[in-house]
N, C-alpha and C positions, 0 to 999 in steps of 0.2 A: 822698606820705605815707610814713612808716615810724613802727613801735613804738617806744615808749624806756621801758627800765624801772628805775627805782628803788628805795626802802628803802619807798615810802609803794603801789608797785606788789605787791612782795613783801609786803608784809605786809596786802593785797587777799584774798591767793589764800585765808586763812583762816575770810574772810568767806560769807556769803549771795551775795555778787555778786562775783567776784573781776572788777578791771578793768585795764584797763594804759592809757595815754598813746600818741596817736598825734600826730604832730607833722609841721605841714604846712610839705613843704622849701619849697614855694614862696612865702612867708610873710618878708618880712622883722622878722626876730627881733631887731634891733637897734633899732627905730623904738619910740618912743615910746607906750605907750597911755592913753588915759583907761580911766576905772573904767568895765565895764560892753561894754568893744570887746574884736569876736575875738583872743583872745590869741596865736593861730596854733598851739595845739595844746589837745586835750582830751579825755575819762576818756571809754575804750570799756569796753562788759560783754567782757570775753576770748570770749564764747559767740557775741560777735556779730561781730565783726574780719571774719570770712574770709568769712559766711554772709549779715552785712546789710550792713557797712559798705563793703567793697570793690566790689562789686555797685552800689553807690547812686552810686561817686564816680565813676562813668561817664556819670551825670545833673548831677551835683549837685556842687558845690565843696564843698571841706573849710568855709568860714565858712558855707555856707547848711544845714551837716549840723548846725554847735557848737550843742551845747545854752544857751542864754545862762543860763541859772540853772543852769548847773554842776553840774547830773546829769547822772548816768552814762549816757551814749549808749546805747542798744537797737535802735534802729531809729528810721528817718526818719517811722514814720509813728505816733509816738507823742503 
């Protein structure tokens, strides 16, 4: 996993929840997906990266973390 940040990451931090994009290298990015399948990266809260997220991916894979309705990640046991 690593961060990626962009114009829609920046302009997060304004927000109630600022969040950033973590994007799973192991993931091929080139493959085709249907609507609705792990995209191989998705919106963490910045409060939770270092605190929930990394912590968890020593259980748990980057697709069984993804939130599938596209909320912002908090923790795995929400």
């Amino acid at each position: 996993m690593c961060v990626v940040v962009d114009s829609a990451v920046i302009d997060s931090i304004t927000t109630d929840k600022p969040w950033i994009y973590v994007l799973d290298l192991s993931f091929n990015h080139e493959s085709q997906l249907a609507d609705g399948e792990y995209p191989g990266y998705f919106r963490v809260a910045v409060e939770s990266v270092i605190t929930e997220l990394y912590p968890m991916l020593t259980a748990m894979t980057p697709s069984e973390l993804w939130p599938s309705d596209n909320r912002i990640w908090e923790s795995a046991f929400e």
